[in-house]
N, C-alpha and C positions, 0 to 999 in steps of 0.2 A: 168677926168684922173683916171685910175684903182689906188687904193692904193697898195704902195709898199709891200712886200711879208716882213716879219716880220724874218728880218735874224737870230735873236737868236733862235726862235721855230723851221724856216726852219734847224738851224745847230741841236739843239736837236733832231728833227725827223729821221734827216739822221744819227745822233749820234746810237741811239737806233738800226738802223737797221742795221749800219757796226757791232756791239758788237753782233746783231744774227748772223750774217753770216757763212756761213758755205760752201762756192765754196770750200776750197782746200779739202775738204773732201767729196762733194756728186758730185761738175763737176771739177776735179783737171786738173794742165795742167801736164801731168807726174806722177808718183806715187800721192795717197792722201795722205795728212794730217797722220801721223804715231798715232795721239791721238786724243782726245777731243778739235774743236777750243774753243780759248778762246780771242777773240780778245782783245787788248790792246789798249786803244787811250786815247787821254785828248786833245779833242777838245778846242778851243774859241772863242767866238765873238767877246771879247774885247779887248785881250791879241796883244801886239805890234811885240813879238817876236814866232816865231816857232822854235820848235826843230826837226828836222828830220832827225833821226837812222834810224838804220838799221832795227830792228823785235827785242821782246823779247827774251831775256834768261830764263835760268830755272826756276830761281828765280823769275822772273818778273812773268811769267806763273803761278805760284802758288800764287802769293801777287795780281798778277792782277793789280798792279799799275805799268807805268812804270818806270824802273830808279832802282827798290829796292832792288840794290847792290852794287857790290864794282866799277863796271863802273859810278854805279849815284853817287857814293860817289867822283872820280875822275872829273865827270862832273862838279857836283856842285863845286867845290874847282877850277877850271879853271873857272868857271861863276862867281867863286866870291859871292854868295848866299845861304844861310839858305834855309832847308831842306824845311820851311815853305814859304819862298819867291818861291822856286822853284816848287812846286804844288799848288800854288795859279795859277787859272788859267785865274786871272787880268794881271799878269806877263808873263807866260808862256800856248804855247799852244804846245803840244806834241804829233805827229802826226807821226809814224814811216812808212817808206816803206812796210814793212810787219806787220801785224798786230795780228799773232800769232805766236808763238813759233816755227820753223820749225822743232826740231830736231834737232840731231848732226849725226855728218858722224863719220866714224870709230875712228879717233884718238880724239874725245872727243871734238871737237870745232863746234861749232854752226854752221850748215846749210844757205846759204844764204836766204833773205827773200821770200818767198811764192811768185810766178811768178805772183799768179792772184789777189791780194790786190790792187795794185797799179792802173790798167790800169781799177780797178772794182769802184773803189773808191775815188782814189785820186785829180784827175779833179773836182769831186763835194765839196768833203770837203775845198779844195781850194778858190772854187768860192764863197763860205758861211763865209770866213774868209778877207775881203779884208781889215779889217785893220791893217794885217798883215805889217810888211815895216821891217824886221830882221829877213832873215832867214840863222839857221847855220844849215849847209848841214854835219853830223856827218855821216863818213865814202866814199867808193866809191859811192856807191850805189843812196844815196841820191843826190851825188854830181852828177851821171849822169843825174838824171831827173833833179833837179832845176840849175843848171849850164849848162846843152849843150854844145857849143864849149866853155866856157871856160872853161870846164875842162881837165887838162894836160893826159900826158900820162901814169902816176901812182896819188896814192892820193899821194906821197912827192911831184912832181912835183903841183899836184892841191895845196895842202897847203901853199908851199912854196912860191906861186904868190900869194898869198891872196891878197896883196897889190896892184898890179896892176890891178885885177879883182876887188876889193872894187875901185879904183879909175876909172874905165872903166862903171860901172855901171849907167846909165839915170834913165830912169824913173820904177816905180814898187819897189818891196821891194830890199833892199840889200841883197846880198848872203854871205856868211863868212863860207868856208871850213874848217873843223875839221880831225882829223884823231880821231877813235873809240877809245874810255876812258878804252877799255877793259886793263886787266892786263898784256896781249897777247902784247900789244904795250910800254912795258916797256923800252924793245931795241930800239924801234925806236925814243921814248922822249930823251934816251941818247946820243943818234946818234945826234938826229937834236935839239940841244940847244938856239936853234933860236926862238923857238915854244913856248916857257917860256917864255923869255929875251924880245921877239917885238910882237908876236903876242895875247898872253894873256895879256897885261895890257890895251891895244887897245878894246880885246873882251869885257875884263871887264867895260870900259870906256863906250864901247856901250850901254851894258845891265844899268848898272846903270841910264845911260841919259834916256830909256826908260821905268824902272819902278818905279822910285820915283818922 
């Protein structure tokens, strides 16, 4: 029998070559890339839980790590985890839909992520991660590709079922819908108080079970 292919090197090798990538800027689908790619990822082999956003912000584009602002400051505090549990990537693996910075459109808000990331890369990064079993789907975005039909007709509507979609769920990893930690979603935390009160002590009950 052939020996098994060696999943942590296999994930570093494809690692290496998502962080060169360079499609939205030399074959783009629609305009390229407005600057220098810089991919952003934090792969894992070992990591129980996935994080999947949307694509960097500004800030993240310039630190190169992702999270390093006032959105990862919100995420972490809904995870319930230290800056240091949170890039530890025995804990977390951090894997966004788009994987460089797209730009902002006129009124100063972040561009949706890069068309060609996704359908370039994300099938394989997946396949090299399978002891994956907790994934939170942060934004629409995310939530289309790893949710499918069970995502509702807006993300409140997706959110707001999280409960019956976690209970609906068989085999392969959980899914657990988020709305984006940006500052932008301030209105909508006050809006739906629900999001606090039942669905974060829950999140956080998950994440704890699976990194200590």
């Amino acid at each position: 029998m052939d020996r098994l292919p060696d999943t942590r090197e296999a994930l570093e090798t494809l690692t290496t070559r998502v962080r060169a990538c360079r499609i939205c800027a030399e074959q783009p689908i629609g305009s390229p890339l407005p600057h220098e790619p810089r991919p952003v990822l934090l792969p894992s082999s070992t990591a129980r839980i996935l994080l999947a956003g949307q694509a960097p912000g500004t800030k993240v584009h310039l630190s190169g790590m992702p999270f390093t602002d006032a959105s990862g400051d919100r995420l972490r505090s809904w995870l319930g985890v230290s800056a240091q549990e949170f890039y530890d990537t025995e804990n977390f693996a951090i894997v966004p839909m788009g994987f460089c910075f797209p730009g902002q459109d006129a009124k100063g808000g972040d561009l949706p992520p890069r068309r060609e990331c996704a359908p370039a890369w994300r099938a394989q990064l997946m396949a090299l991660m399978p002891q994956i079993d907790l994934i939170l789907t942060i934004g629409g975005y995310a939530q289309s590709w790893h949710m499918a039909a069970a995502r509702g007709a807006s993300l409140t509507e997706t959110v707001r079922n999280w409960r019956n979609v976690w209970d609906a769920q068989g085999g392969g990893p959980k899914v657990l819908p988020l709305p984006h930690p940006s500052w932008r979603n301030t209105g909508w935390l006050k809006k739906n108080p629900w999001f606090e009160m039942d669905l974060l002590p829950f999140l956080r009950s998950e994440i704890r079970y699976r990194i200590e």
